[in-house]
C-alpha positions in Angstrom: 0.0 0.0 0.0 1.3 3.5 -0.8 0.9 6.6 1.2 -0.5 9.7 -0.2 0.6 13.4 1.7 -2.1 16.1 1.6 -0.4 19.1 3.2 -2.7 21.1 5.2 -3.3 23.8 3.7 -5.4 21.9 1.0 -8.3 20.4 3.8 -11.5 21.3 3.9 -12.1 23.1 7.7 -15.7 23.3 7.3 -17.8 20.7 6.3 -21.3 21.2 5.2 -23.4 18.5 4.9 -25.6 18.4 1.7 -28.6 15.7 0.2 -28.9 14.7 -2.9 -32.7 15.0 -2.0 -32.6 18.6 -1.8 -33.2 18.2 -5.7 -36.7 18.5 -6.1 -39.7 18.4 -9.2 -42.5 20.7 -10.0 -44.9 19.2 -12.2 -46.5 21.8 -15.0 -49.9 23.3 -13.5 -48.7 23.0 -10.4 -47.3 25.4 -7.7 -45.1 25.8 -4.5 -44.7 28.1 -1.5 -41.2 28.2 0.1 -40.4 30.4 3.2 -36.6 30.6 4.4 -36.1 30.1 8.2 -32.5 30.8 7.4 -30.4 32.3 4.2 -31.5 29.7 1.3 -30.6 29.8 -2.2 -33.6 28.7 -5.2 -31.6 27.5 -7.7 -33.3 26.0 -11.2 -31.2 22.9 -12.3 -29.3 23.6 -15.3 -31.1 20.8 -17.2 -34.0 22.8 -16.3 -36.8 24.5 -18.0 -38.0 28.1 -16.4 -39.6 29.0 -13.8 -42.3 31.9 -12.5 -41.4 32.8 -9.0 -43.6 35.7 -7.2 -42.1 37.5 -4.4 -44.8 38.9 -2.1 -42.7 40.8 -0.1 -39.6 40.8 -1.7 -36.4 38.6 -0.8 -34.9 41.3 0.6 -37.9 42.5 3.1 -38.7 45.5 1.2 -41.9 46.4 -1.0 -39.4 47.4 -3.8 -38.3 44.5 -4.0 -41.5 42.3 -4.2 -43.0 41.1 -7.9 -42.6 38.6 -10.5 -39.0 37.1 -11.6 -38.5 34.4 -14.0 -35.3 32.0 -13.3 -34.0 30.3 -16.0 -32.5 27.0 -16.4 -28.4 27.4 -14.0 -29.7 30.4 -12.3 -29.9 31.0 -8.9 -32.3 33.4 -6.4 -31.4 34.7 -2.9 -33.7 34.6 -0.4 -33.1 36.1 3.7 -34.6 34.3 6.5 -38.3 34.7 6.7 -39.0 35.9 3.5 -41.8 33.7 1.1 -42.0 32.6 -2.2 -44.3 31.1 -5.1 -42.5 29.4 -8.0 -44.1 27.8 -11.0 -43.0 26.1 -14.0 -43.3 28.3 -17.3 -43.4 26.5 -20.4 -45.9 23.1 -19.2 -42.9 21.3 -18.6 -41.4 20.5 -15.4 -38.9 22.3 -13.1 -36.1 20.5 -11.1 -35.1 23.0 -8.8 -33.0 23.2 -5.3 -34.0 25.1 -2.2 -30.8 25.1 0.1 -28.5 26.7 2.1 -25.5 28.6 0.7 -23.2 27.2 2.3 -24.1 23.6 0.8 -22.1 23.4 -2.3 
C-alpha cells in the first residue's frame, strides 16, 4: 500500500453536509410556497426548463423589491430568512429545482 501526503493547507475546515434529496420536481400546472427560516438559495437545475417565481414581499424585506422574476435553467435566487416565495414552471414542462443553504455546495 502506498501513502499519499495532503499538506494542510489543501483540507477542507468546514464541512457542510448536503442531500442529494434537496433536488426536487415541479410538475407543470402545479405550484409551490417556500419560506426561508434561514439564508437559502432557489436554484433551477441547469437541465431545467424556467420557472415563475412571485415574491410577495420581496427577498430582501422590502416592497421594492416584491414582484414577478423568471429564473431560468443554472440560475440561482437569494432569499433572507423569513421571506416567502411562489414558484411555478413556465413552459408546461417540469422544473427540477434546489432550495438550500448557501453554504451547501
Amino acid at each position: 500500500m502506498t501513502a499519499i501526503y495532503v499538506p494542510k493547507s489543501q483540507q477542507s475546515t468546514k464541512a457542510v453536509q448536503c442531500s442529494f434529496f434537496e433536488m426536487n420536481t415541479l410538475r407543470a400546472s402545479n405550484a409551490v410556497s417556500l419560506r426561508a427560516h434561514r439564508p437559502m438559495q432557489l436554484r433551477i437545475l441547469a437541465d431545467s426548463g424556467e420557472a415563475w417565481v412571485t415574491l410577495p414581499d420581496g427577498p430582501y424585506g422590502t416592497l421594492e423589491d416584491s414582484g414577478d422574476v423568471l429564473l431560468a435553467a443554472g440560475q440561482i435566487l437569494d432569499v433572507l430568512p423569513g421571506k416567502h416565495v411562489v414558484m411555478e414552471p413556465v413552459t408546461g414542462l417540469a422544473v427540477r429545482y434546489q432550495w438550500k443553504s448557501p453554504d451547501c455546495r
